[in-house]
N, C-alpha and C positions, 0 to 999 in steps of 0.2 A: 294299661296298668302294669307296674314290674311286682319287683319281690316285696311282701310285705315281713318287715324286718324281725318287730318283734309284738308276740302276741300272747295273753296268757293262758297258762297252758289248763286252764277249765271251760276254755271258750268251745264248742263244737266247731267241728268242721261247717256243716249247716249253717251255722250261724255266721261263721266268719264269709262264706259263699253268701249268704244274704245282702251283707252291710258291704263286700266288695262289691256286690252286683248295684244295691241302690245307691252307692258311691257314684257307679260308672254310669251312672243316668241321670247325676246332675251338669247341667250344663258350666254351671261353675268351675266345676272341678275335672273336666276334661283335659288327660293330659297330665296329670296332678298325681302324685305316686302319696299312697297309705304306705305310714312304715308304724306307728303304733296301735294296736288295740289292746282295750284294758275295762274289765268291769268297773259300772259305775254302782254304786250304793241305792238303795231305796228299790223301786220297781213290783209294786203286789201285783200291776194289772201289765204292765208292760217292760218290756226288758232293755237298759241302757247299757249305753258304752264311752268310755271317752277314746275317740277316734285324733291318731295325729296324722294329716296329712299337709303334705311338702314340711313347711314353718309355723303353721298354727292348729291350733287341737278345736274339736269339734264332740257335742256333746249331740251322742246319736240314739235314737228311740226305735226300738225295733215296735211296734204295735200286738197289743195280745190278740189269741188267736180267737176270734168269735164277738169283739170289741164295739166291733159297726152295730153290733142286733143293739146296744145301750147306750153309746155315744155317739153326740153331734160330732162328725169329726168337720166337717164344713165348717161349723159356729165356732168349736173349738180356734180351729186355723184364724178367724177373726179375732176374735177374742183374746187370744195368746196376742196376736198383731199388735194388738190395742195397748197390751200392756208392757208391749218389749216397746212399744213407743214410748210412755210412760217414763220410761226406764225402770218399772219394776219387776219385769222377768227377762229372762235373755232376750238376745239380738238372733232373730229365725232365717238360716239360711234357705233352706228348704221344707216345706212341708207338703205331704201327700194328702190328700185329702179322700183319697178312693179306699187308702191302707190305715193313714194315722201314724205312717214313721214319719220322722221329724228330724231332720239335721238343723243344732244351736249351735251360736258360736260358744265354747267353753268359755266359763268363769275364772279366770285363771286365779292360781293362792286364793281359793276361797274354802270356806269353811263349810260340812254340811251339817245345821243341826241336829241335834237330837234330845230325846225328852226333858234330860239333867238340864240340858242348853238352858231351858225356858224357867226352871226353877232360880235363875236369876233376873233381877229385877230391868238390867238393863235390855235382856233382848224380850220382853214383854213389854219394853217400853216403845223399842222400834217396830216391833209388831203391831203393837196397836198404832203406831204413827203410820207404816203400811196399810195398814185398814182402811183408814179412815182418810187416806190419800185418795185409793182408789174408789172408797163408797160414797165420799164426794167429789170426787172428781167432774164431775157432769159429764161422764161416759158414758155410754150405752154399749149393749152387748145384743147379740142377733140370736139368741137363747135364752131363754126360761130355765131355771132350775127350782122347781115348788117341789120341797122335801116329799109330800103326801101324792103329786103327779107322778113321781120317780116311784112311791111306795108301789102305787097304783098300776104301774110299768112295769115292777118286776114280778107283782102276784100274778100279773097276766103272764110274763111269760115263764114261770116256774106251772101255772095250770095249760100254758101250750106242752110243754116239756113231761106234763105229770110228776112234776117233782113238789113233795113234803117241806111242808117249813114246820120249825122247833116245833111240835105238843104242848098244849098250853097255853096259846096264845089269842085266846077269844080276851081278854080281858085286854088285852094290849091293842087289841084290834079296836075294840070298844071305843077306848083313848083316841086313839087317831080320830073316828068319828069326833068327838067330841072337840076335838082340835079344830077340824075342819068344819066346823060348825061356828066354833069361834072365828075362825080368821074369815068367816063367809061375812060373819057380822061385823066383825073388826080387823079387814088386812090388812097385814104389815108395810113396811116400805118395801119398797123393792128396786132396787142398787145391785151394780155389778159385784159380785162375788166370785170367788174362787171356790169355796163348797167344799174343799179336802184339802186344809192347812196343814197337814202332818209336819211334824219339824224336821223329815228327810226334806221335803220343800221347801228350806228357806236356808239359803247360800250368805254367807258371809265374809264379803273380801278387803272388808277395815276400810272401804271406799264408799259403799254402798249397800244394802241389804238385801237381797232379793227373794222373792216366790217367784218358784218356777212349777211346770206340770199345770196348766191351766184346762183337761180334758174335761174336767166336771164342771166349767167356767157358764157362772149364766147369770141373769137377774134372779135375786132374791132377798129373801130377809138377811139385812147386814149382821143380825145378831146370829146367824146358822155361823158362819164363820168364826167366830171368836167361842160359839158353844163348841165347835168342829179341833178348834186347839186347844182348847182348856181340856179336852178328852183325851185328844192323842197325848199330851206331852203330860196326862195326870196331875194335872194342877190341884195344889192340895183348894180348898174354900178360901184362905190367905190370898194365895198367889192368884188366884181366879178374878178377887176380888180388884185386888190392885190392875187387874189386867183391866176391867172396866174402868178402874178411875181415871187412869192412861187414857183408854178410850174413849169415855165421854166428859174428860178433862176436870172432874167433880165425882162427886157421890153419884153411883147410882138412883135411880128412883127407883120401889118396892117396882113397879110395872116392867122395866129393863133387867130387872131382875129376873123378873117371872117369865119373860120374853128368853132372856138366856136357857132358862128352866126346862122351858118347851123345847124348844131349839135343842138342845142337848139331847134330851127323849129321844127327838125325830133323827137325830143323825145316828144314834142307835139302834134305833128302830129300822133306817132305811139302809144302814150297810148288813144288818143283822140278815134281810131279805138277801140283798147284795153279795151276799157269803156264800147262801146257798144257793145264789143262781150260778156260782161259779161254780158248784160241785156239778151243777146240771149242766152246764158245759165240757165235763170234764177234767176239770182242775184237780189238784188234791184233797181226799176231803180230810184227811189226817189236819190239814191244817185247816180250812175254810172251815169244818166244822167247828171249831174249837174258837175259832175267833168271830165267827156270827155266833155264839151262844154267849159267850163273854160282852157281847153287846147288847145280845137279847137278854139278858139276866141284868146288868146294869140297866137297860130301861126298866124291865119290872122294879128294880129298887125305886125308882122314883115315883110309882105309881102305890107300892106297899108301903112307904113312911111318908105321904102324901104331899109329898113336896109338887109334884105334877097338878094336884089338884088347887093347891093353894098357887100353882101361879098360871094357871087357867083363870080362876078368881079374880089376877091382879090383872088382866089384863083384859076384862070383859069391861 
């Protein structure tokens, strides 16, 4: 490897030593000289960069530290395959699967969203055409992702760790029961999903649309996904709505609706857990507290104006 030219100047030494080091053990890229590094955007659980080396740029994923104890990274590395096959997430140079770094080829002039993005009609419209590309696809995926399996995975390991979740929360817990008592009697479909549509994951390059970041990629309810972006990107009730119409090409029915309803709970519900197993990991809790309570307080709202209940109702 020679001199790497230029690099921005917030990146650690550590880190730049990291991404030169997993550079130099792809076989690929033997002989191959890095001359840019440059922070990529998005990143809660894991740290990107866009990597230029020789004549093409490369979108590189350092893995968080402690990642393996909650993620399939095996299934993942499928998974992502499946769907850079597709053509709806990048083309994967290398992937580790021992670590979870991940060398893509960059998206070159694309776009990355963000929440404002999705308050227009048209990329809700491409969204849901994404969706419903890869939920019917006739794919399959070599993981499970069952919101209430995951809840279930992280209570265990926040009572390994003896770590506290929010005060308060017997009534929330209650719901979940009850969930899972519905979907015992009445389960959902279950379709490849992506599981964390945030709109930093969805690239725009006027050619094609893409979702990329496929770690939480598994079978499940296709409606978690579309409760999963109507969250992050704050869709007002309007814009929510029309995202379903896009999606099941008609009006909703009261039960699609209430299937959304649920859905939204549980992905508050389960990152809300997910918040605070990162403080028990060590993360910041200046921030992970504050953004698992903002989750856990919006699930309660749906449980105290009974929106949760009545679509529980619609879908027994």
């Amino acid at each position: 490897m020679h001199e790497i030219i230029m690099i921005e100047p917030s990146i650690s030494l550590e880190t730049i030593g990291r991404i030169y080091k997993m550079i130099s053990e792809i076989k690929c890229f033997e002989n191959s000289r890095i001359n840019v590094i440059e922070i990529l955007p998005g990143g809660i659980t894991n740290n990107n960069y866009k990597v230029t080396i020789d004549d093409a740029t490369y979108a590189v994923r350092i893995a968080g530290v402690g990642t393996i104890e909650y993620i399939n990274r095996p299934a993942e590395k499928h998974n992502a395959q499946v769907m850079a096959d597709m053509g709806i997430s990048a083309l994967i140079i290398n992937y580790d699967e021992t670590t979870g770094n991940q060398v893509c080829k960059y998206i070159e002039d694309s776009k990355t969203l963000h929440g404002e993005d999705f308050q227009e009609e048209n990329y809700l419209s491409m969204a849901a055409h994404v969706f419903r590309n890869y939920h019917d696809g006739n794919k399959e995926f070599i993981s499970d992702f069952k919101p209430l399996t995951e809840i279930d995975s992280y209570v265990s390991l926040l009572a390994e760790k003896k770590y506290a979740f929010y005060e308060g929360a017997e009534i929330m817990e209650e719901k979940v029961e009850k969930i899972r008592e519905l979907f015992k009697n009445n389960p959902p479909p279950s379709v490849p999903c992506h599981n964390d549509p945030l709109p930093v994951n969805w690239l725009d390059d006027k050619k094609n649309f893409y979702l990329i970041d496929w770690e939480y990629a598994g079978m499940n309810d296709p409606m978690f996904d579309l409760a999963a972006l109507s969250i992050e990107a704050e869709l007002s009730s309007e814009r929510e709505h029309f995202l379903l119409q896009q999606y099941f090409s008609g009006e909703p029915t009261e039960k699609q609706l209430g299937s959304l309803m649920i859905n939204k709970f549980l992905c508050d519900v389960l990152w809300a857990y997910w918040s605070i197993l990162q403080i028990a990991m060590g993360k910041p809790k200046e921030y992970y507290w504050e953004y698992g309570l903002n989750r856990f307080n919006r699930a309660y709202a749906l449980i105290h104006d009974g929106s949760l209940d009545r679509a529980i109702h619609a879908n027994q």
